[in-house]
N, CA, C and O atoms as a printed pandas DataFrame, in Angstrom:
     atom_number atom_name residue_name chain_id  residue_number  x_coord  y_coord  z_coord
0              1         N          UNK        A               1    0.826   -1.187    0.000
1              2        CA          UNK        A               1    0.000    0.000    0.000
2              3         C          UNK        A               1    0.874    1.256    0.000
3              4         O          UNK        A               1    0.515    2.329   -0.484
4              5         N          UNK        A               2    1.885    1.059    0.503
5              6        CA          UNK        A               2    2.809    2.128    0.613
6              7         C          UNK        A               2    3.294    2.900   -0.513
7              8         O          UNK        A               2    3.205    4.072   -0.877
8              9         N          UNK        A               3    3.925    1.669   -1.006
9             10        CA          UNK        A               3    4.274    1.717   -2.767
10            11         C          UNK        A               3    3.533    2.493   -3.583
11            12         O          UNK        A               3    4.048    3.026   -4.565
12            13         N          UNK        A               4    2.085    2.666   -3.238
13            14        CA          UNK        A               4    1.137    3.331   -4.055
14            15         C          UNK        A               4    1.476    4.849   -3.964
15            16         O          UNK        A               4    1.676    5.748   -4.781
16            17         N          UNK        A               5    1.447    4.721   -2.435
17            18        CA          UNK        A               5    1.415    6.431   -2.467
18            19         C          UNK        A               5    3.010    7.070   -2.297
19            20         O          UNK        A               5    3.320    8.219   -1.982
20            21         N          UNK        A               6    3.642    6.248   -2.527
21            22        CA          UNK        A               6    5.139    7.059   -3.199
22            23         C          UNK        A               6    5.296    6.906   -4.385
23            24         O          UNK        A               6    6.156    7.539   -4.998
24            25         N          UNK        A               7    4.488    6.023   -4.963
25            26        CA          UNK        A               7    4.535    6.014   -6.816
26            27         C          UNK        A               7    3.756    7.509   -7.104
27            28         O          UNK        A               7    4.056    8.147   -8.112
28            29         N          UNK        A               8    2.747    8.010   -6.154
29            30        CA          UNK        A               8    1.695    9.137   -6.641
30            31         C          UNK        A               8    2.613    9.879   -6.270
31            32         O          UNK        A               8    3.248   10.312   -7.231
32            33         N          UNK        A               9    3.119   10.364   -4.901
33            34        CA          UNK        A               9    3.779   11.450   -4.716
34            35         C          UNK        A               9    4.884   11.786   -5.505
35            36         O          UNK        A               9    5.057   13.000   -5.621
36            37         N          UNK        A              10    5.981   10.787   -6.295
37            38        CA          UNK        A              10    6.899   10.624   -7.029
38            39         C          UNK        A              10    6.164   11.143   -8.815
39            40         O          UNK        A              10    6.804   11.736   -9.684
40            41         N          UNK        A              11    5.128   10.819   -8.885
41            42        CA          UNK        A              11    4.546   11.480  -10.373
42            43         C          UNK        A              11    4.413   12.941   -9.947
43            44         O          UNK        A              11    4.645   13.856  -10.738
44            45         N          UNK        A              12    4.036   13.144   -8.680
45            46        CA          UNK        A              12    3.531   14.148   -8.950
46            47         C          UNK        A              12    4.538   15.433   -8.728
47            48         O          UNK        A              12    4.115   16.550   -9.023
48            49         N          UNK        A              13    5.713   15.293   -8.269
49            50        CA          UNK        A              13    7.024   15.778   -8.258
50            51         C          UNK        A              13    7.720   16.158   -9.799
51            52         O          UNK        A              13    8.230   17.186  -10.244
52            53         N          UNK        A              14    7.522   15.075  -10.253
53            54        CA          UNK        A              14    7.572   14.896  -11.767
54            55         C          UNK        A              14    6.748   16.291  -12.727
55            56         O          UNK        A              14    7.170   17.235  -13.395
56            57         N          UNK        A              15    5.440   15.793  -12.353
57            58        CA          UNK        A              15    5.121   16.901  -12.697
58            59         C          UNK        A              15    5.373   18.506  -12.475
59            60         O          UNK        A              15    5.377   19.421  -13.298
60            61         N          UNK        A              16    5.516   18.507  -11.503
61            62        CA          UNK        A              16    5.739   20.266  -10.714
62            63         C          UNK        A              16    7.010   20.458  -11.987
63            64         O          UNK        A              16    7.057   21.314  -12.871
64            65         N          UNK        A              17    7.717   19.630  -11.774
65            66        CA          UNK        A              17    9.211   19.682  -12.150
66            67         C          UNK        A              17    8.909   20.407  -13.862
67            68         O          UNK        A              17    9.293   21.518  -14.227
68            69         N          UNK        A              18    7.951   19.175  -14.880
69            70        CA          UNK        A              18    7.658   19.427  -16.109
70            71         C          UNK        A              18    6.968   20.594  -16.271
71            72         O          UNK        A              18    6.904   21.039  -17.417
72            73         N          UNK        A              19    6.343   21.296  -15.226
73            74        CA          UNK        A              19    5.307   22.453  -15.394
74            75         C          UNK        A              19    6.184   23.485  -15.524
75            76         O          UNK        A              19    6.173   24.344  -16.405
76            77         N          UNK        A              20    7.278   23.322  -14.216
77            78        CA          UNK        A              20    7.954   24.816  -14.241
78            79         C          UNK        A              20    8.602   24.692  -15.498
79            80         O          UNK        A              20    8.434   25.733  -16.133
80            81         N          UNK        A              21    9.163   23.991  -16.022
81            82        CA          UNK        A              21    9.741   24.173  -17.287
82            83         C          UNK        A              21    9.213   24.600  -18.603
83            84         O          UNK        A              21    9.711   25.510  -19.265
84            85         N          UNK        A              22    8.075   23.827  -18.987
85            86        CA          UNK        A              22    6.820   23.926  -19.747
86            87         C          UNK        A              22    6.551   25.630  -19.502
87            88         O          UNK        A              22    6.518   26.254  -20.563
88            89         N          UNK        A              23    6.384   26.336  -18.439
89            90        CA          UNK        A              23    5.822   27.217  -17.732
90            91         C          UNK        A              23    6.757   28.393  -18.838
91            92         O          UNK        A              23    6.359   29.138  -19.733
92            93         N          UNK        A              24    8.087   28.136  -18.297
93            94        CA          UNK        A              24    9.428   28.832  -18.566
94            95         C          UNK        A              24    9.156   28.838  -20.305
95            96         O          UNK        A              24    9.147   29.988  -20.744
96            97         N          UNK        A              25    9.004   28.100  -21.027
97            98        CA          UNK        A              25    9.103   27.898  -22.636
98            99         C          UNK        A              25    7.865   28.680  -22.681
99           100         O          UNK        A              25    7.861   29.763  -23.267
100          101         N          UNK        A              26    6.819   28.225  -22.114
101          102        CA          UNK        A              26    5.549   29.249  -22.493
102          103         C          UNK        A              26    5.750   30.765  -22.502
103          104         O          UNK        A              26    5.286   31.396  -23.452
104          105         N          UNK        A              27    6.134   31.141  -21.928
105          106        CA          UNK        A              27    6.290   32.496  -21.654
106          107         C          UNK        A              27    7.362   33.071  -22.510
107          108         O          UNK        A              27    7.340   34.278  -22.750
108          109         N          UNK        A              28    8.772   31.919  -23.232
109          110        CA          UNK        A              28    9.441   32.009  -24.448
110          111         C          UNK        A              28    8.353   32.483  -25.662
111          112         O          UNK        A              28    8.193   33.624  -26.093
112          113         N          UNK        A              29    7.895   31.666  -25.932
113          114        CA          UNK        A              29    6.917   31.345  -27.088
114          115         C          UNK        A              29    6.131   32.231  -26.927
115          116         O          UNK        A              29    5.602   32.438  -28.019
116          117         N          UNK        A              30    5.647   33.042  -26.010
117          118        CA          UNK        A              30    4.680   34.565  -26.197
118          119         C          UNK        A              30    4.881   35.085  -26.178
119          120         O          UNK        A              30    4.024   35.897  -26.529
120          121         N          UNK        A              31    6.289   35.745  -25.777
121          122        CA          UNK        A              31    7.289   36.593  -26.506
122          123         C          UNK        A              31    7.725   36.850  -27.527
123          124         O          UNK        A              31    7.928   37.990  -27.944
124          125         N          UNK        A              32    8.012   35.488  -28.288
125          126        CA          UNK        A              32    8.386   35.211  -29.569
126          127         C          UNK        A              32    7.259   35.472  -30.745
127          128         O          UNK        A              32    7.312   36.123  -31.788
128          129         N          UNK        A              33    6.332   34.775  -30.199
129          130        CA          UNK        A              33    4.728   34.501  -31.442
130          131         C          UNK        A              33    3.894   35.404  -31.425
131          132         O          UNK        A              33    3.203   35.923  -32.302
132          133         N          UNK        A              34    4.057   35.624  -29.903
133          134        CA          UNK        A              34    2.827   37.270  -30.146
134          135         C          UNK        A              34    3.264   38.409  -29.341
135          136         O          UNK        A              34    2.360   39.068  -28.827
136          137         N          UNK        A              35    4.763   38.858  -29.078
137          138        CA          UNK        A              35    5.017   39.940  -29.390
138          139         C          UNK        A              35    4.619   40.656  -28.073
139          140         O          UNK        A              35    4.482   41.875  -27.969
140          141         N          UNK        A              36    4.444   39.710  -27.038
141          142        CA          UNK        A              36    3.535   40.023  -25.815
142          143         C          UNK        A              36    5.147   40.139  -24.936
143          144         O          UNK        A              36    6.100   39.366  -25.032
144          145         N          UNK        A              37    5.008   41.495  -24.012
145          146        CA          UNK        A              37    6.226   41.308  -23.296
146          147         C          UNK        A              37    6.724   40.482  -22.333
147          148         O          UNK        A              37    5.917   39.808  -21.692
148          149         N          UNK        A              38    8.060   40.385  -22.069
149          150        CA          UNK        A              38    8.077   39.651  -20.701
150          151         C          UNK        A              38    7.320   39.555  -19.493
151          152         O          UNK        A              38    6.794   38.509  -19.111
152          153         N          UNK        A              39    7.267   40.609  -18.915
153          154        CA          UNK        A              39    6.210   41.149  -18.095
154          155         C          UNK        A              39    4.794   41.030  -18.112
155          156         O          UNK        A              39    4.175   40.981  -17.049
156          157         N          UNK        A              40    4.194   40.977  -19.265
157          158        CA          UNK        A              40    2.925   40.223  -19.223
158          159         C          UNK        A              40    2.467   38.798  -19.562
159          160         O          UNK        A              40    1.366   38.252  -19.628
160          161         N          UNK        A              41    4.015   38.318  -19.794
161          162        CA          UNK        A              41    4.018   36.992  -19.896
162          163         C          UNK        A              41    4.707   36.087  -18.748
163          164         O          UNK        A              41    4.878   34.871  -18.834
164          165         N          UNK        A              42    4.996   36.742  -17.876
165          166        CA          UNK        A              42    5.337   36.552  -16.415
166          167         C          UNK        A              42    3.730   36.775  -15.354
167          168         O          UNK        A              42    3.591   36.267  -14.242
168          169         N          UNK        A              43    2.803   37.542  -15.977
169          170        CA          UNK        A              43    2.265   37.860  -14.795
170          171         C          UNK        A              43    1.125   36.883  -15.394
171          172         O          UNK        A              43    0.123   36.939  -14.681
172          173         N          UNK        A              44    0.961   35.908  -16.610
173          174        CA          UNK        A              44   -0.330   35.645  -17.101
174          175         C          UNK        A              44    0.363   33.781  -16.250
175          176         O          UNK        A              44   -0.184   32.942  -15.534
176          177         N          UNK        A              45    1.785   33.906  -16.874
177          178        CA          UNK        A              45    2.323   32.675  -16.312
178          179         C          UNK        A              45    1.918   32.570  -14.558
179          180         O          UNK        A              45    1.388   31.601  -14.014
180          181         N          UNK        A              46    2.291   33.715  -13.973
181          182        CA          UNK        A              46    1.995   33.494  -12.288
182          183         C          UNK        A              46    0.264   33.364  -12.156
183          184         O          UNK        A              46   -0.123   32.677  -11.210
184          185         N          UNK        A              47   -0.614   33.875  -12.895
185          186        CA          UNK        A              47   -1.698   33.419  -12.668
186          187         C          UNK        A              47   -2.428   32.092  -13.209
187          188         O          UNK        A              47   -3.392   31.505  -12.719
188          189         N          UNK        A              48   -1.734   31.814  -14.286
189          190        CA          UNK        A              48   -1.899   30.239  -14.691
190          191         C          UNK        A              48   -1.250   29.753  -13.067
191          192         O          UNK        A              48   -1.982   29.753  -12.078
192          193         N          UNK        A              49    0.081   29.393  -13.011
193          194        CA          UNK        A              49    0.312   28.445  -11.608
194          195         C          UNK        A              49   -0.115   28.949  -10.388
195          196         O          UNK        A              49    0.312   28.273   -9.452
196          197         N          UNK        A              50   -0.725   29.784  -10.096
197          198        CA          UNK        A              50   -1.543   30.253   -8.927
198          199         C          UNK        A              50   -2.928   28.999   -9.149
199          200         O          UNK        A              50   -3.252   28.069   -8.410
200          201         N          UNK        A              51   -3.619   29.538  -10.709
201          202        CA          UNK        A              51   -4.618   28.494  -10.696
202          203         C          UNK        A              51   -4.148   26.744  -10.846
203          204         O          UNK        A              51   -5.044   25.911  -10.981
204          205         N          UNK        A              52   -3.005   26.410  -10.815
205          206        CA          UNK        A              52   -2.285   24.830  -10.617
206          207         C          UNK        A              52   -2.628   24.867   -9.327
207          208         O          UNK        A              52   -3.371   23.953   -8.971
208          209         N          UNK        A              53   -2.316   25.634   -8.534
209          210        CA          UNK        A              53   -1.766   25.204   -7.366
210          211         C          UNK        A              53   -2.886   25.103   -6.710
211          212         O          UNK        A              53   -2.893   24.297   -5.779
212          213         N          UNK        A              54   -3.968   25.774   -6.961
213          214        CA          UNK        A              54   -5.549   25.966   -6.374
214          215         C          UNK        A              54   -6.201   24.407   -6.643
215          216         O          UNK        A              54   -6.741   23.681   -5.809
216          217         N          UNK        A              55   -5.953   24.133   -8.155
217          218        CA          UNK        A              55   -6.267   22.732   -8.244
218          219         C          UNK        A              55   -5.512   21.488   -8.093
219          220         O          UNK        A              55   -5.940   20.365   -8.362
220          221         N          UNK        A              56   -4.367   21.779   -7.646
221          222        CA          UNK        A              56   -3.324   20.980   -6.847
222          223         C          UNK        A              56   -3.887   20.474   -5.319
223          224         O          UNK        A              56   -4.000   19.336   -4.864
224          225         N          UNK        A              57   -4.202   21.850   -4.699
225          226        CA          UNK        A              57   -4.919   21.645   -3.789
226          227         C          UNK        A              57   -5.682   20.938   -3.720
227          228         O          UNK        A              57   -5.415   19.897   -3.120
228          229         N          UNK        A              58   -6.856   21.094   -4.214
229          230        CA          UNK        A              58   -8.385   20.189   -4.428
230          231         C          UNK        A              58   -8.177   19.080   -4.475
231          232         O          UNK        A              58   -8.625   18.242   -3.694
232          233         N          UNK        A              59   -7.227   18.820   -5.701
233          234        CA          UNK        A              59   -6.823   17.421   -5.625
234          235         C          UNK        A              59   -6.226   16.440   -4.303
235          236         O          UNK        A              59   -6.691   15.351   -3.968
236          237         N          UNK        A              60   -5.194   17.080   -3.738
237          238        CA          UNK        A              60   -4.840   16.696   -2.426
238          239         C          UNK        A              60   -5.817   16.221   -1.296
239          240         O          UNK        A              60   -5.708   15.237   -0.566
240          241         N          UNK        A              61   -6.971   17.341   -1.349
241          242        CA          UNK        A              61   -7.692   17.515   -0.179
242          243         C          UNK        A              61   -8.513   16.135   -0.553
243          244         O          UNK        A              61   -8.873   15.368    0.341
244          245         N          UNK        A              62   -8.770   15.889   -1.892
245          246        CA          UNK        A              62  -10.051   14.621   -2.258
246          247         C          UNK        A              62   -8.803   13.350   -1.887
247          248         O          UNK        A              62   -9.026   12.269   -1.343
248          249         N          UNK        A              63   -7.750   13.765   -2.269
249          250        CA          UNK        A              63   -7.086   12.152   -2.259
250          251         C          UNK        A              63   -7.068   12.062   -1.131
251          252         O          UNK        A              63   -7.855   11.143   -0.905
252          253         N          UNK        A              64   -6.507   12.570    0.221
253          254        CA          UNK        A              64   -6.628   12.715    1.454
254          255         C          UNK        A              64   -7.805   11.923    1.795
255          256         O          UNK        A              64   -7.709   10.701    1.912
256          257         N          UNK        A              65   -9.048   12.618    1.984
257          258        CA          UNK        A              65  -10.433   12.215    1.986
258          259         C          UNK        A              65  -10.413   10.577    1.337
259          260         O          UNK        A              65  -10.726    9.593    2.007
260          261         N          UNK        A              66  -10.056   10.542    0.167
261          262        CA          UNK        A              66  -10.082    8.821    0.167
262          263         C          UNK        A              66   -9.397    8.083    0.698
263          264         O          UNK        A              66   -9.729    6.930    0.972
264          265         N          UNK        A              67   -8.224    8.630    0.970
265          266        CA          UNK        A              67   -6.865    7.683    1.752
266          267         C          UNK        A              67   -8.015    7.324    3.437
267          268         O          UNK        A              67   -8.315    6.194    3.824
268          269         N          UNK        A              68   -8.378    8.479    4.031
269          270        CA          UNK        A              68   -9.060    8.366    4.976
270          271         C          UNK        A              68  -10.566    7.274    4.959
271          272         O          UNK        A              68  -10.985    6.636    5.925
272          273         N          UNK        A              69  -11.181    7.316    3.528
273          274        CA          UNK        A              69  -11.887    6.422    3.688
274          275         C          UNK        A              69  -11.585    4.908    3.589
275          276         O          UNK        A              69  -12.293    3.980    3.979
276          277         N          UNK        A              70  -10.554    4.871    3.071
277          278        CA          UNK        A              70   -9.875    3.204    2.624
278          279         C          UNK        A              70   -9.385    2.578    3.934
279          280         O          UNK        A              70   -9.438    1.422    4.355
280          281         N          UNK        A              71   -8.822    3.875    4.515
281          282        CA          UNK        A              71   -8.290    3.500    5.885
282          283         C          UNK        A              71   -9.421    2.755    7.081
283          284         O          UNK        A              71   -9.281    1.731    7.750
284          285         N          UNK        A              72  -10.234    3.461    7.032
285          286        CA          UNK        A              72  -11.435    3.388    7.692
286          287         C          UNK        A              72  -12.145    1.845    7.279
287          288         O          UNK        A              72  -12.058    0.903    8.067
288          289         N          UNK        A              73  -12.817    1.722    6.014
289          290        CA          UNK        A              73  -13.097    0.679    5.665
290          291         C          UNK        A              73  -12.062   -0.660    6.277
291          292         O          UNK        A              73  -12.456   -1.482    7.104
292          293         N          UNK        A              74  -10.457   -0.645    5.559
293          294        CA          UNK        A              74  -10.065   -1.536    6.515
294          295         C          UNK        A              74   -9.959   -1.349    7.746
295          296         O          UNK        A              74   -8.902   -1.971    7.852
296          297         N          UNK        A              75  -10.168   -1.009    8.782
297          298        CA          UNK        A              75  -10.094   -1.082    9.783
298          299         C          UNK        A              75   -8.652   -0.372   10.767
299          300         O          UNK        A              75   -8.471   -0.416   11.984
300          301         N          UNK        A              76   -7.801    0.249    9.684
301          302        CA          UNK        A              76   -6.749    0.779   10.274
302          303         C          UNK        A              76   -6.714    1.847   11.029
303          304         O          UNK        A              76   -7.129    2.960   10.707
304          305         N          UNK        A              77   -6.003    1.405   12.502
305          306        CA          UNK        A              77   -5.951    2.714   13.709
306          307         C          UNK        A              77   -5.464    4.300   13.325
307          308         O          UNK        A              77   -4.272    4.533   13.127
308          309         N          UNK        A              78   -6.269    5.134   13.257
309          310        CA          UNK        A              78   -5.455    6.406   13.230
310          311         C          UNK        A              78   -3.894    6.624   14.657
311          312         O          UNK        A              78   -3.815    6.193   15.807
312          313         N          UNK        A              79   -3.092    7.320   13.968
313          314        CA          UNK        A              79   -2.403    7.813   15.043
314          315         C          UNK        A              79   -2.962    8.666   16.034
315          316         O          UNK        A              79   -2.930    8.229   17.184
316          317         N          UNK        A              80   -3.325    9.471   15.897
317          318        CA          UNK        A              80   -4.711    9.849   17.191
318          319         C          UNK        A              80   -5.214    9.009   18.261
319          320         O          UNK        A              80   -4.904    9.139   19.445
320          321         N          UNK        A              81   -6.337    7.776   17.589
321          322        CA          UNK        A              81   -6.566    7.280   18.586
322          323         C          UNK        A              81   -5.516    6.678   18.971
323          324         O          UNK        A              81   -5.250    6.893   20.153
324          325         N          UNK        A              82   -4.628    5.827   18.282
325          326        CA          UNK        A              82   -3.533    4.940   19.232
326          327         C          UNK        A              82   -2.673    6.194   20.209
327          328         O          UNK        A              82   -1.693    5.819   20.852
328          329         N          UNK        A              83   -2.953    7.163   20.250
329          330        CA          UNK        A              83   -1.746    7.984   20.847
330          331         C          UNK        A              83   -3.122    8.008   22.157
331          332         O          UNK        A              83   -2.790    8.237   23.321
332          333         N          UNK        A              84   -4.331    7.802   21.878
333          334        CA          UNK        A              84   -5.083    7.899   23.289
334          335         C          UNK        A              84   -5.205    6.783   23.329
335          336         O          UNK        A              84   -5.933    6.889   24.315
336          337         N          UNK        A              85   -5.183    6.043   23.217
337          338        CA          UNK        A              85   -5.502    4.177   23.657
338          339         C          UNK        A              85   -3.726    4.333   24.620
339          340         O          UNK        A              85   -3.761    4.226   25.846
340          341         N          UNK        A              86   -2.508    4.547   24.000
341          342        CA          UNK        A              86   -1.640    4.075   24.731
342          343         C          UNK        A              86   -1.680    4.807   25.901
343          344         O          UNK        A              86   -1.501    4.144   26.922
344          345         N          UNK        A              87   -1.947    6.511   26.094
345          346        CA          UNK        A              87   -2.295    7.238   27.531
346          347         C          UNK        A              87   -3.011    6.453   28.720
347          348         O          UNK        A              87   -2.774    6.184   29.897
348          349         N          UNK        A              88   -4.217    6.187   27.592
349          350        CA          UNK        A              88   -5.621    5.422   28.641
350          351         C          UNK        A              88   -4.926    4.241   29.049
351          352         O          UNK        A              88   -5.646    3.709   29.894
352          353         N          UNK        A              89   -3.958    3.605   28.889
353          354        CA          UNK        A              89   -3.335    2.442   28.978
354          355         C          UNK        A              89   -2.598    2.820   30.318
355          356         O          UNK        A              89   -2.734    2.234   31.392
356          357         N          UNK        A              90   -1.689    4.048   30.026
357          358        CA          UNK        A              90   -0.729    4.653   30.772
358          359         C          UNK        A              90   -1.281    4.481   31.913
359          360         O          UNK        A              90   -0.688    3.840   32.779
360          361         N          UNK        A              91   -2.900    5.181   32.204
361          362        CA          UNK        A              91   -3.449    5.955   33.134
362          363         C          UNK        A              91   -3.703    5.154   34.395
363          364         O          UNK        A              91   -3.543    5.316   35.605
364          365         N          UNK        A              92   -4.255    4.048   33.434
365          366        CA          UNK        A              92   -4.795    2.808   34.106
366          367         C          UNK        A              92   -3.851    1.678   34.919
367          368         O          UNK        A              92   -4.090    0.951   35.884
368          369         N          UNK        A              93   -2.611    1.884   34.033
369          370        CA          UNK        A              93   -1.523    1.422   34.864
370          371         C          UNK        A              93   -1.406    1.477   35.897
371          372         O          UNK        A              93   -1.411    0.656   36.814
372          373         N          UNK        A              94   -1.226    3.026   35.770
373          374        CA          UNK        A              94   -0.789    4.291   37.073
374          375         C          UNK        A              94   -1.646    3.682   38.270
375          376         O          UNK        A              94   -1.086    3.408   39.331
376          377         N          UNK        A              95   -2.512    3.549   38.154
377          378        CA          UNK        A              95   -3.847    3.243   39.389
378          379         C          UNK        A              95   -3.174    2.252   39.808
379          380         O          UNK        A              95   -2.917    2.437   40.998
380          381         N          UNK        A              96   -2.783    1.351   39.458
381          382        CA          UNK        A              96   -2.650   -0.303   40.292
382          383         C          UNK        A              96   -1.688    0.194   41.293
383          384         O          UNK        A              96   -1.245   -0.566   42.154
């Protein structure tokens, strides 16, 4: 299961990586083709990856949300509760 989500996090590194570059040539190429300056091809580029990163987000927040439901379905302990199961453990010790 693990494997899964370092194969996702590892694409998705990948990607950031291909965007900024992609990003960098884009802003070549609208300089070049339409004559559009640096400067407004810097500020159209920062609002394109402003909107990545908004749906970067979203994305995160849903995969999250499923990681949490898969978890759930099988039956796996959050760190939360085990960090209060081992206290309540502690506590109860303590008494004897």
């Amino acid at each position: 299961m693990f494997e899964i989500f370092e194969k996702a996090f590892l694409s998705g590194l990948g990607a950031i990586a291909m965007t900024q570059k992609m990003g960098e040539e884009f802003v070549k190429d609208l300089k070049e083709k339409y004559k559009v300056s640096e400067e407004e091809g810097k500020a159209f580029l920062d609002k394109m990856q402003t909107m990545a990163k908004e749906s970067r987000q979203k994305v995160s927040d849903l995969a999250e949300q499923e990681v949490k439901k898969v978890v759930d379905k099988i039956g796996l302990v959050s760190r939360e509760d085990y960090d209060k199961l081992l206290k309540r453990i502690e506590e109860l010790e303590n008494r004897q």
